[in-house]
Every structure is written in structure tokens, then in C-alpha cells.
N, C-alpha and C positions, 0 to 999 in steps of 0.2 A: 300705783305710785310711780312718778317719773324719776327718770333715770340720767342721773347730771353728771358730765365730767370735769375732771379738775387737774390743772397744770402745777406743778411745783415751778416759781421763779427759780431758787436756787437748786435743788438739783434736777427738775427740768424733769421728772417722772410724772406722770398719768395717770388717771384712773377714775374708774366710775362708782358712782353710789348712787342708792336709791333713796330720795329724801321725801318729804312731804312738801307740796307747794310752799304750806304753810312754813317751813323751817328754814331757821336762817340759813344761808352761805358758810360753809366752810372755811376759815381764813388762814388755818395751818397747818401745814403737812406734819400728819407723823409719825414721817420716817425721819425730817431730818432739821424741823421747824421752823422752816422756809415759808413766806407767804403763798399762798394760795390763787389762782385767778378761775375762774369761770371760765369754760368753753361753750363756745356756741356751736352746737354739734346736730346734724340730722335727728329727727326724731322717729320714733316709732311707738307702733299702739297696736292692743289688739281687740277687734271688734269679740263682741262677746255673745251670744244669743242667737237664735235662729232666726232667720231671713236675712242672712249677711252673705249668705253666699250661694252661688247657681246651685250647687248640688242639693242645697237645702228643697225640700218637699212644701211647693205652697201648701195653704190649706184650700180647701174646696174654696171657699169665696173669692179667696186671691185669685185661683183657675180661672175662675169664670169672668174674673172682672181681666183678666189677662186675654181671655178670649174674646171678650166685647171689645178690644182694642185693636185686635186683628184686625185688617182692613180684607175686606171679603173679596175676594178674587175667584169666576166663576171658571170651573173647569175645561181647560184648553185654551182661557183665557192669558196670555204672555202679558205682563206691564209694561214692558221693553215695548212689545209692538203696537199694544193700544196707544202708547204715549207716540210711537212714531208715526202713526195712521194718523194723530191728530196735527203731529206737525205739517204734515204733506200735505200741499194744495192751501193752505192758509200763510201760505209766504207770499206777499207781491214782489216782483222782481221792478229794482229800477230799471227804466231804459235810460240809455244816452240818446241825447239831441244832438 
């Protein structure tokens, strides 16, 4: 259920409740029967079930589909230098005339 806050116009106090989407708005305070207004306030939420978080344990087929995604890089092979071997010598340099 979310969780809404509410301003007192008249004495200007705070505070949060947990309502239903479904459930009207609040319209008076009562501590001192001052109208009410809405706040527009951050929200927050919490995921609930497993595969929401890194420590969570894939299951074997998530593994595997995680490791078909790996891009294969052969032993001794750098990405760094392969990508820079291919830069070099496929530059033309302009001349000046």
C-alpha cells in the first residue's frame, strides 16, 4: 500500500498514512480540524521476489543464457589492443598542397 503525506493548512503539521490507491483523500486534520492538502513527496517501493538483486543465485538456465552473452575473448587476447592494432595503418593522413 502507498504511503501519502499530509499537510495541516491551519496548524501546519505533517504526517504520513498508508491509504489504498483506491481511498479517498484525507480532507481534515485530527488534531485540530484544519483542512488538509496533499503532498507531493518522493516515492519509494520495495521489489519483492528473487532475481531482483545481484546476490540473488541465477538458476542454471539464467547461467547459461548469461554465458552465451559473454563475448568470447581468446586467451592473451587484450580488447584494448586488438581494437588498437585495428586502428593503426587504416588512417589516411591529409596532405597540404
Amino acid at each position: 500500500m502507498p504511503v501519502y503525506e499530509y499537510k495541516c493548512s491551519k496548524c501546519s503539521s505533517t504526517f504520513e498514512i498508508m491509504q489504498k490507491i483506491s481511498d479517498s483523500p484525507l480532507s481534515v486534520c485530527g488534531s485540530c480540524g484544519g483542512e488538509l492538502k496533499k503532498l507531493i513527496t518522493g516515492t519509494s517501493f520495495v521489489l519483492k521476489g528473487s532475481g531482483w538483486y545481484v546476490s540473488d543465485y541465477p538458476s542454471s538456465e539464467r547461467k547459461k543464457a548469461l554465458d552465451a552473452e559473454k563475448p568470447s575473448v581468446a586467451p592473451g587476447e587484450n580488447k584494448a589492443g586488438t581494437a588498437a592494432e585495428k586502428k593503426t595503418g587504416t588512417k589516411k593522413e591529409a596532405v597540404n598542397a
